[in-house]
C-alpha positions as CSV (number, residue, x, y, z in Angstrom):
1,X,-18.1,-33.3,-11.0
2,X,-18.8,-30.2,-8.8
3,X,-16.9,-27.3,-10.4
4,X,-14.1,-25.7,-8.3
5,X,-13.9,-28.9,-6.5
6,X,-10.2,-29.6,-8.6
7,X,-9.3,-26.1,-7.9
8,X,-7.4,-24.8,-4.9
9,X,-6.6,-21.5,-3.1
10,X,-3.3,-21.8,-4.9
11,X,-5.1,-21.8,-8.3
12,X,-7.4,-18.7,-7.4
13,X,-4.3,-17.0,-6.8
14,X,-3.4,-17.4,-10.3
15,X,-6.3,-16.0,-11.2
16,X,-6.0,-12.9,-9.4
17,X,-5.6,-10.1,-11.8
18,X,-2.4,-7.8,-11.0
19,X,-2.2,-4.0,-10.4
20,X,-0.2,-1.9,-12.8
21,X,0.6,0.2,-9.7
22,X,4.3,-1.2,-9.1
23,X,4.5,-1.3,-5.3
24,X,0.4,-2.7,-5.0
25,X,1.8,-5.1,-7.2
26,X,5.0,-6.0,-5.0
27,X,2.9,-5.9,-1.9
28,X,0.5,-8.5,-3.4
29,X,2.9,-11.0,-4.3
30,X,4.3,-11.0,-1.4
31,X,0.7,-11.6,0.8
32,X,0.2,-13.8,-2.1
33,X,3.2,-16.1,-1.4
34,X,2.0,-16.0,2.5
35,X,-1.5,-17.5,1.7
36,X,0.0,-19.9,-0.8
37,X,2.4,-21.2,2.0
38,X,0.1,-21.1,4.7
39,X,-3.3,-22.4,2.8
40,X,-2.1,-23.0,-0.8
41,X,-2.6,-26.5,-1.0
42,X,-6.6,-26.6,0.5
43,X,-9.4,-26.9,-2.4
44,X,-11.6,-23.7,-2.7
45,X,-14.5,-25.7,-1.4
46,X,-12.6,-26.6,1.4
47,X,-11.8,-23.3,2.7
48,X,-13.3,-22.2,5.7
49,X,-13.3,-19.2,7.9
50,X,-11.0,-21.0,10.4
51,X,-8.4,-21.6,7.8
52,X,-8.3,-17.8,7.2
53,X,-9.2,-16.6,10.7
54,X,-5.7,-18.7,11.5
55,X,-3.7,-16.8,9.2
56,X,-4.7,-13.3,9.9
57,X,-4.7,-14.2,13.8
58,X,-1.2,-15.6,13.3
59,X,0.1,-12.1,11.4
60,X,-1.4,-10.2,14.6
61,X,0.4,-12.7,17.2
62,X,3.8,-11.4,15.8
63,X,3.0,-7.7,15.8
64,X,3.0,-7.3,12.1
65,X,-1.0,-5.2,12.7
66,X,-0.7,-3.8,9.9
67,X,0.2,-6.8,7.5
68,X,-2.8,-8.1,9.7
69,X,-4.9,-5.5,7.8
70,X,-4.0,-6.0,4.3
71,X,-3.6,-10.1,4.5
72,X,-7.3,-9.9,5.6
73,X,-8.0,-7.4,2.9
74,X,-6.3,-9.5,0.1
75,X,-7.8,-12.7,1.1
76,X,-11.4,-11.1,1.3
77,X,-11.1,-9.9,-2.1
78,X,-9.3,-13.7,-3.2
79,X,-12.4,-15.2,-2.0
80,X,-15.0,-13.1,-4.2
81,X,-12.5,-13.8,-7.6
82,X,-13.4,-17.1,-6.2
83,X,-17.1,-16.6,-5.7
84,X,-17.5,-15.0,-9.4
85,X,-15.7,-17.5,-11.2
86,X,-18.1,-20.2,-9.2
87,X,-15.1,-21.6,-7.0
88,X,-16.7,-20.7,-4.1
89,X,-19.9,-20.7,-2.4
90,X,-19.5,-17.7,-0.1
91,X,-16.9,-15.7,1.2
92,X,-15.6,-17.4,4.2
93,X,-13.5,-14.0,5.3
94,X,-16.5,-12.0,5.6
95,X,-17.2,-12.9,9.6
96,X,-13.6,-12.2,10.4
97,X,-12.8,-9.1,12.3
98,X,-10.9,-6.8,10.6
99,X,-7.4,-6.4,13.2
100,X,-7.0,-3.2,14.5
101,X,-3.7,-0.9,14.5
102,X,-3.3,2.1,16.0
103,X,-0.9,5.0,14.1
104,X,2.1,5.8,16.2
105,X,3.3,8.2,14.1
106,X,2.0,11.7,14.1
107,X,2.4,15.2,11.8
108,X,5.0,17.6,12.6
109,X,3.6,20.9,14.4
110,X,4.9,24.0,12.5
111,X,7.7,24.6,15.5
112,X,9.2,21.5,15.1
113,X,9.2,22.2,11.5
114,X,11.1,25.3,12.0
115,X,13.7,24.3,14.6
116,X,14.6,21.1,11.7
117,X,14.3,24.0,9.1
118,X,17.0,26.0,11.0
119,X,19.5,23.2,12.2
120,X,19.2,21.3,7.9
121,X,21.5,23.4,6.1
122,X,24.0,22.2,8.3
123,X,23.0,18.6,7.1
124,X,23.3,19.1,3.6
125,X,23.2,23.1,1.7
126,X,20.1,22.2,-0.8
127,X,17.9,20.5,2.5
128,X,16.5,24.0,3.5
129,X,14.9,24.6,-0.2
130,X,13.9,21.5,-0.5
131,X,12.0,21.5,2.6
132,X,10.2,24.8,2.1
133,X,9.0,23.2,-1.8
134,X,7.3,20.7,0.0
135,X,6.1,22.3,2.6
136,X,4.8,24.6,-0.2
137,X,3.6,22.2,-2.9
138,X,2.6,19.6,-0.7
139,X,4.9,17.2,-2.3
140,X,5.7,14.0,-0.7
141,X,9.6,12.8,-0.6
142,X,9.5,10.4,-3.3
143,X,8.5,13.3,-5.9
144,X,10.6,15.3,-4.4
145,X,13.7,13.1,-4.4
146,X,13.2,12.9,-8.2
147,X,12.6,16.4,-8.7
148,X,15.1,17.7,-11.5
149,X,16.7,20.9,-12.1
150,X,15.2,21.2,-15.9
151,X,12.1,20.8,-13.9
152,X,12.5,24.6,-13.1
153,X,10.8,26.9,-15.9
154,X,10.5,30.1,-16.7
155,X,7.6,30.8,-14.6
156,X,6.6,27.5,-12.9
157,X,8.0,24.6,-11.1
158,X,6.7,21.5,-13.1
159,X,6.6,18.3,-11.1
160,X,5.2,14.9,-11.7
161,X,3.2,12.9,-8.7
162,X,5.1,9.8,-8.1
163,X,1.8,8.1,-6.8
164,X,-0.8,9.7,-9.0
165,X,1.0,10.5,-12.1
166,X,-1.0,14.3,-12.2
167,X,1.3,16.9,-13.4
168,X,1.7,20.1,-11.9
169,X,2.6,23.9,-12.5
170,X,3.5,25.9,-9.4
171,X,4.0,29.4,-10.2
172,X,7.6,30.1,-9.0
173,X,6.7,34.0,-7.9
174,X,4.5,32.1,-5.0
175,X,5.9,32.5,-1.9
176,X,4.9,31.7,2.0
């Protein structure tokens, strides 16, 4: 019996190991239930760089670029779990082009900053402060959103990076 003849892509997948990062986590179940539909059933073996090409070719055909990118990057690093647990032979993703996507969105310039700066207390009255913290801090929205008013100390401003988890102390005598 050849080993990892028995075992298929579905199988591998199980064997994946799984971020503690919550939304790296959500994002690979959810390329993991794509490859499982699409390829699930084929034997590790069996896998070639057609089967894969297909998929990530398919993900590009319907405008999803980006998706493109990290289905590619998921099965690539599927295929060397497969390759070090003796699955696989080789990595049948490596000759695939990795899809290009081009960023359409772009960083505010510091008068378009101001003229949203002016016009947001009439949005809502805590948007102008808010704005100016991040601009200050460098704080992304998610921290901010869950920024809290006992966060406010005597002398600094103590948030917690959603993505990082790094805590900080921003003096609260600093001003732009």
């Amino acid at each position: 019996r050849i080993q990892g003849r028995d075992n298929t892509v579905a199988d591998l997948l199980d064997k994946m190991p799984v971020s503690e990062v919550y939304n790296t986590a959500k994002s690979n179940r959810s390329l993991d239930k794509k490859i499982r539909d699409a390829i699930g059933s084929i034997s590790c073996l069996g896998l070639t760089v057609a089967h894969c090409a297909q998929l990530v070719e398919d993900e590009v055909a319907s405008g999803h670029k980006r998706q493109a990118q990290a289905l590619r990057s998921r099965l690539f690093a599927m295929c060397n779990r497969g390759r070090s647990l003796g699955w696989m032979d080789s990595n049948p993703v490596e000759p695939i082009q990795k899809p290009e996507a081009k960023t359409t969105r772009q960083r505010l310039t510091m008068e378009q900053f101001q003229a949203i700066l002016e016009k947001a207390s009439d949005a809502a009255e805590w948007l102008p402060g808010a704005m100016l913290v991040a601009l200050l801090s460098g704080m992304d929205r998610d921290t901010l959103s869950k920024l809290e008013r006992k966060a406010i100390g005597k002398d600094f401003l103590t948030i917690k990076r959603a993505k990082t988890g790094i805590w900080l102390e921003i003096p609260l005598t600093l001003r732009m």
